[in-house]
TORMARLUM-228951 format. One record per residue (C-alpha): z, x, y; residue in one letter. Coordinates in nm, 4 decimals, decimal comma. Example, Ala and Ser with C-alpha at 12.3 -4.5 7.8 and 13.67 -1.06 7.14 Angstrom:
2
+----------+----------+----------+------+
|       pz |       px |       py | lonu |
+----------+----------+----------+------+
|   0,7800 |   1,2300 |  -0,4500 |    A |
|   0,7140 |   1,3670 |  -0,1060 |    S |
+----------+----------+----------+------+
REM end
This chain:
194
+----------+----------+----------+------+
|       pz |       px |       py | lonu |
+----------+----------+----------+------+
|   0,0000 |   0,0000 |   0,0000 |    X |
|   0,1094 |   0,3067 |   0,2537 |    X |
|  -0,2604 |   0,4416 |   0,1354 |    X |
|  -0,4015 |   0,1153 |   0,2604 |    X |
|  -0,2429 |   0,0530 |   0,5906 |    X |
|  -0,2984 |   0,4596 |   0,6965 |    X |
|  -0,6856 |   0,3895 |   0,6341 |    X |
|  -0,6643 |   0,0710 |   0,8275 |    X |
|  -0,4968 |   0,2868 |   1,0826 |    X |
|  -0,7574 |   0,5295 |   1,0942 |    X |
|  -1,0303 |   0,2805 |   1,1646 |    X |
|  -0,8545 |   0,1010 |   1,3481 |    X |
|  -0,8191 |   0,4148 |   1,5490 |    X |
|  -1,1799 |   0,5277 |   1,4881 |    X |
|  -1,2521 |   0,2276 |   1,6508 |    X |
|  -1,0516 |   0,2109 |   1,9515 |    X |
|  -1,2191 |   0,5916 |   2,0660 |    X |
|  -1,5402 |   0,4366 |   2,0074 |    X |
|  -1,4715 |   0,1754 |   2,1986 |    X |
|  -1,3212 |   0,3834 |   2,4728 |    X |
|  -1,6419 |   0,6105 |   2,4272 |    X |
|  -1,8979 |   0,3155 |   2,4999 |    X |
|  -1,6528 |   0,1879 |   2,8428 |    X |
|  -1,7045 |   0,5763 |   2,9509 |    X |
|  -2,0409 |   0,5577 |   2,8959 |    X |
|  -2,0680 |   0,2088 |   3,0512 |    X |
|  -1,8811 |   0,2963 |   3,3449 |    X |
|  -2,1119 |   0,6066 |   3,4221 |    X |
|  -2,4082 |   0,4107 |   3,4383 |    X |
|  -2,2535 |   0,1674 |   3,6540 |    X |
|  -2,1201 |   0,4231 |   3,9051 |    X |
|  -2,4512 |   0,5969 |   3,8671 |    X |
|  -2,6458 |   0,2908 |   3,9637 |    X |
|  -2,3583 |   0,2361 |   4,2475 |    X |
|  -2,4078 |   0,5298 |   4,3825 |    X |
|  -2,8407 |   0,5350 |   4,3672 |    X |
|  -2,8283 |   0,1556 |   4,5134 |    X |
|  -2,6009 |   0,3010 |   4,8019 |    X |
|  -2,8014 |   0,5889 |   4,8793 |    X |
|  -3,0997 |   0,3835 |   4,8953 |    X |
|  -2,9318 |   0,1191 |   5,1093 |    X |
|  -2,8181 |   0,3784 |   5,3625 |    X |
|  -3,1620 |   0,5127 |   5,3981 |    X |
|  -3,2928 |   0,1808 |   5,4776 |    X |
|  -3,0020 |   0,1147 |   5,7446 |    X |
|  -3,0504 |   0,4925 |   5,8874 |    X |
|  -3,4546 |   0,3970 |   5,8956 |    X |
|  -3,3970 |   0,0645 |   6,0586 |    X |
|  -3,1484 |   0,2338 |   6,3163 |    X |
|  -3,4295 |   0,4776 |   6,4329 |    X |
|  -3,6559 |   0,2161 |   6,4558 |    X |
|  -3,4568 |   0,0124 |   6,6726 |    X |
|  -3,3319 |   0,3414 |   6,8419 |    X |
|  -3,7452 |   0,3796 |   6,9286 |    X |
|  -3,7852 |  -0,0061 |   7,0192 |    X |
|  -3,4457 |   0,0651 |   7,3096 |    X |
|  -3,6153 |   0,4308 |   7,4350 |    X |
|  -3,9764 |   0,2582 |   7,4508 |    X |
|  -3,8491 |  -0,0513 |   7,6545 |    X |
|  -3,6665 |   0,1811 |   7,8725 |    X |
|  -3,9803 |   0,3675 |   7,9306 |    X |
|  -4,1757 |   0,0816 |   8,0076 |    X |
|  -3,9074 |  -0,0169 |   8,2823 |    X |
|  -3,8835 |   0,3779 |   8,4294 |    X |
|  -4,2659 |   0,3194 |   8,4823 |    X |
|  -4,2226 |  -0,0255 |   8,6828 |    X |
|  -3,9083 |   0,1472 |   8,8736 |    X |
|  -4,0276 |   0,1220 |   9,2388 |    X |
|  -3,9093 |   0,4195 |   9,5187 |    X |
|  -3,6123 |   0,2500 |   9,6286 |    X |
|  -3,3258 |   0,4322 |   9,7867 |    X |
|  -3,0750 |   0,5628 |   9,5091 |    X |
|  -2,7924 |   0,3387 |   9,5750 |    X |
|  -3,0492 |   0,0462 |   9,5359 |    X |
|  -3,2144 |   0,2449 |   9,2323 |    X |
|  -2,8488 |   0,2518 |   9,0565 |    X |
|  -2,8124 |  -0,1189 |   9,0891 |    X |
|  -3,1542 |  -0,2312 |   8,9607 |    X |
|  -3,1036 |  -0,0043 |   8,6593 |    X |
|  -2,7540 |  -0,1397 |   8,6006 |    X |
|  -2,8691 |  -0,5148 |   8,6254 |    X |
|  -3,1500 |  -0,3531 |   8,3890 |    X |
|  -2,8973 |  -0,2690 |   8,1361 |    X |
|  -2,7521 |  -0,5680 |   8,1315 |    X |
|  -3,0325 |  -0,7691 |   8,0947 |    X |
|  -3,1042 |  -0,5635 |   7,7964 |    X |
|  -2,8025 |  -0,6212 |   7,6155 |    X |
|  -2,8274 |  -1,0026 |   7,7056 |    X |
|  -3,1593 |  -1,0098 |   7,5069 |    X |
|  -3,0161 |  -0,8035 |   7,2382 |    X |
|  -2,7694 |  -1,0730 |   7,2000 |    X |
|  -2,9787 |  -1,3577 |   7,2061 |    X |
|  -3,2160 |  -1,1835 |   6,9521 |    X |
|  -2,8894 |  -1,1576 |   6,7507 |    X |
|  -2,8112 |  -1,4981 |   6,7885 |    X |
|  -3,1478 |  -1,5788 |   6,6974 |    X |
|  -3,1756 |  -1,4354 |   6,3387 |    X |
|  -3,3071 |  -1,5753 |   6,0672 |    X |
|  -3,0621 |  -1,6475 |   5,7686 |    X |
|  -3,2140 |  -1,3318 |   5,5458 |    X |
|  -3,1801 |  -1,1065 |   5,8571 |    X |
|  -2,8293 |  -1,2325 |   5,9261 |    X |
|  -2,7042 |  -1,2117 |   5,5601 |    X |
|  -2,8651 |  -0,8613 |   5,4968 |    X |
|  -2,6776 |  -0,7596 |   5,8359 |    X |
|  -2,3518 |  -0,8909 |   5,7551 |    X |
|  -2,4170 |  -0,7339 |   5,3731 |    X |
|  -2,4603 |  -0,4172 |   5,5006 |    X |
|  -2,1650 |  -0,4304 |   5,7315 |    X |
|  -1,9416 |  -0,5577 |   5,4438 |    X |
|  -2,0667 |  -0,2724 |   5,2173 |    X |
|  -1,9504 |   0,0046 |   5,4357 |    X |
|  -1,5768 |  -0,1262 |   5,5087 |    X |
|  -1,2798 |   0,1057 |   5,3848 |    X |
|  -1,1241 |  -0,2313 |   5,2420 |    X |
|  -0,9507 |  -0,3022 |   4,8903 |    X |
|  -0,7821 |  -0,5977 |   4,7570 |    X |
|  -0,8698 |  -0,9686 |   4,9496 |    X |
|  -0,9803 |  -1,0195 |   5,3278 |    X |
|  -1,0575 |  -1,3347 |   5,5079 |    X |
|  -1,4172 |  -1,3950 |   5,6594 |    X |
|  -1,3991 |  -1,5861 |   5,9965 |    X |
|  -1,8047 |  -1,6489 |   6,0600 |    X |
|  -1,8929 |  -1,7850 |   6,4288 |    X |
|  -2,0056 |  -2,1842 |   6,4325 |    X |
|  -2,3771 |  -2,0924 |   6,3943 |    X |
|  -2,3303 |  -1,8516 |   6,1067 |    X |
|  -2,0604 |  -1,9580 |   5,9140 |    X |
|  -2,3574 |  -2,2387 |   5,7684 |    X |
|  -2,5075 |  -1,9440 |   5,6243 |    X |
|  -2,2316 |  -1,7537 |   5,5384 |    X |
|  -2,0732 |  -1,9908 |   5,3275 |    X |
|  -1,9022 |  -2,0187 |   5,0394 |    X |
|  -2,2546 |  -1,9651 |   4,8395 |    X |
|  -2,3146 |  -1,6810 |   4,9911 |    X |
|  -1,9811 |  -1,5090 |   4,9822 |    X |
|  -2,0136 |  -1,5801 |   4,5604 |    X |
|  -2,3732 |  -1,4580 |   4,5622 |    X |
|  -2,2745 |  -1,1174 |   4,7346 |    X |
|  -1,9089 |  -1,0923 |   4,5903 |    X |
|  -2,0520 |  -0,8799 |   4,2855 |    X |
|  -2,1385 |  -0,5886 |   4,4937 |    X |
|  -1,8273 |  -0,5571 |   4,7052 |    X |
|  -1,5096 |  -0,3594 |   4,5940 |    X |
|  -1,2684 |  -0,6441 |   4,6942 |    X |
|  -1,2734 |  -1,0087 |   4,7384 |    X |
|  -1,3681 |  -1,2541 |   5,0037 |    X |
|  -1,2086 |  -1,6162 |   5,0823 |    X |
|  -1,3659 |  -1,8485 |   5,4094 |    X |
|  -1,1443 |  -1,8393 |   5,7084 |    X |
|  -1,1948 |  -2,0831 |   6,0198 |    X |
|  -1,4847 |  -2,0651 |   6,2098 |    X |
|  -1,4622 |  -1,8662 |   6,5101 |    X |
|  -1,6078 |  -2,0139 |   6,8300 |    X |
|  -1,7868 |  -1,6919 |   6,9147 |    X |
|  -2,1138 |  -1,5945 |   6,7273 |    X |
|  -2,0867 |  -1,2973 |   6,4948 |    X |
|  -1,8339 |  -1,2396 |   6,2584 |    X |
|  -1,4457 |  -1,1458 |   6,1799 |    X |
|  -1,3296 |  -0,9792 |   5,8699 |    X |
|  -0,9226 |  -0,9838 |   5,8423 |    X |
|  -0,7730 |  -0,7693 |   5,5906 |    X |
|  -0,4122 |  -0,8388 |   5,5674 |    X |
|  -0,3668 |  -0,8200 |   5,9415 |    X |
|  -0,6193 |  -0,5447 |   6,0227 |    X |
|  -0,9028 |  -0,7195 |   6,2326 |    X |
|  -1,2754 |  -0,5946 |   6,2377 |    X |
|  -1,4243 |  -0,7428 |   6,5253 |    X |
|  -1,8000 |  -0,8263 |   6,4557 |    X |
|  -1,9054 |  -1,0732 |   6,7003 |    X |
|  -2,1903 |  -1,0154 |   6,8552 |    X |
|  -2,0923 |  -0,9561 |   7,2529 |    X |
|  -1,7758 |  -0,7262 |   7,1228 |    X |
|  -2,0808 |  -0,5119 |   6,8906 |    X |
|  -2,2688 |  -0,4894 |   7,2188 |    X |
|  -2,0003 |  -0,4064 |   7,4540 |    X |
|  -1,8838 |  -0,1000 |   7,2213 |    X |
|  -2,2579 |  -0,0087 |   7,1854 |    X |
|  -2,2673 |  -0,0638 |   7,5625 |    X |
|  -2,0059 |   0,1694 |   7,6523 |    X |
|  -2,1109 |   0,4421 |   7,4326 |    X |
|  -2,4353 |   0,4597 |   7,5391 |    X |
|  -2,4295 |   0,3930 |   7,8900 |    X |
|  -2,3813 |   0,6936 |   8,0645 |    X |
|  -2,6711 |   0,8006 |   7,8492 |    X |
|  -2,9132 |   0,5578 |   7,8774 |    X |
|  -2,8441 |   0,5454 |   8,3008 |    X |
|  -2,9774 |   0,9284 |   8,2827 |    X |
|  -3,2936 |   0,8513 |   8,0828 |    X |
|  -3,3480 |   0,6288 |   8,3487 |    X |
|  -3,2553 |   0,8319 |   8,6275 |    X |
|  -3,5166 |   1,1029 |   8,4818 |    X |
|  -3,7449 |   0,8924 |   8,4278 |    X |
|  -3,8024 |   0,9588 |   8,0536 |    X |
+----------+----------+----------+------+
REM end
């Protein structure tokens, strides 16, 4: 009998490091894949921003070369009100995605936060009826922690609360950081003319 249960014992061990040799295995792949769908979706986000980065310096061209000879104080104010404008139309093209565009955006976003366990997604009015329940299941799979539906926010964009710990993704917050990064930098390019 002590013959019998030391040879079930051994299979049953024989088993359990094969098992533990295919989740290895399986788990490779996985992160493997991970990592290759990452890389790829990082290219297309890097290619996109340099697209977009092209789009900003080619419209602010295109305004250097209708800048009349004003005097410089009145210069500085045109290309101010300039900038703003700008940014106004950035938001309203924001506002004015198209479900796909939003949901890839607010994928991508998602993706690259330094979150674990459960947050709550607060979508603004027009968004949240595409970033719905639906949705959240559909992309759930390829995030590293879990999602539940807050209360709509009354500004357009998004809000991701993890435990406390607010990212702020509406869309005039997005533009005001981008806004006060940039600034400075884009007023010289102007100033130059080029």
């Amino acid at each position: 009998m002590d013959a019998i249960d030391k040879m079930i014992a051994e299979l049953d061990q024989e088993a359990q490091i094969k098992r533990e040799r295919l989740a290895a295995a399986e788990r490779a792949r996985i992160s493997e894949t991970m990592a290759r769908d990452w890389a790829k979706k990082e290219s297309d986000l890097q290619l996109r921003a340099q697209q977009a980065k092209k789009q900003v310096e080619k419209n602010y061209q295109q305004a250097l070369n209708r800048q009349s000879s004003a005097a410089k104080q009145q210069k500085m104010v045109k290309q101010n009100e300039y900038l703003t404008q700008l940014f106004e139309q950035a938001y309203q093209q924001m506002i004015g995605w198209t479900p796909e565009e939003l949901q890839t955006f607010v994928e991508n976003v998602l993706e690259r936060l330094p979150i674990s366990g459960t947050l709550t997604f607060h979508a603004g009015l027009d968004q949240a009826a595409h970033l719905d329940d639906t949705w959240v299941a559909a992309c759930q799979s390829d995030l590293p922690y879990q999602i539940k539906v807050g209360t709509p926010l009354s500004e357009a964009g998004f809000l991701v609360d993890d435990n406390g710990i607010q990212y702020n993704f509406t869309y005039r917050v997005l533009l005001e950081e981008y806004k006060k990064e940039s600034r400075e930098r884009w007023l010289q390019i102007i100033q130059k003319g080029g």
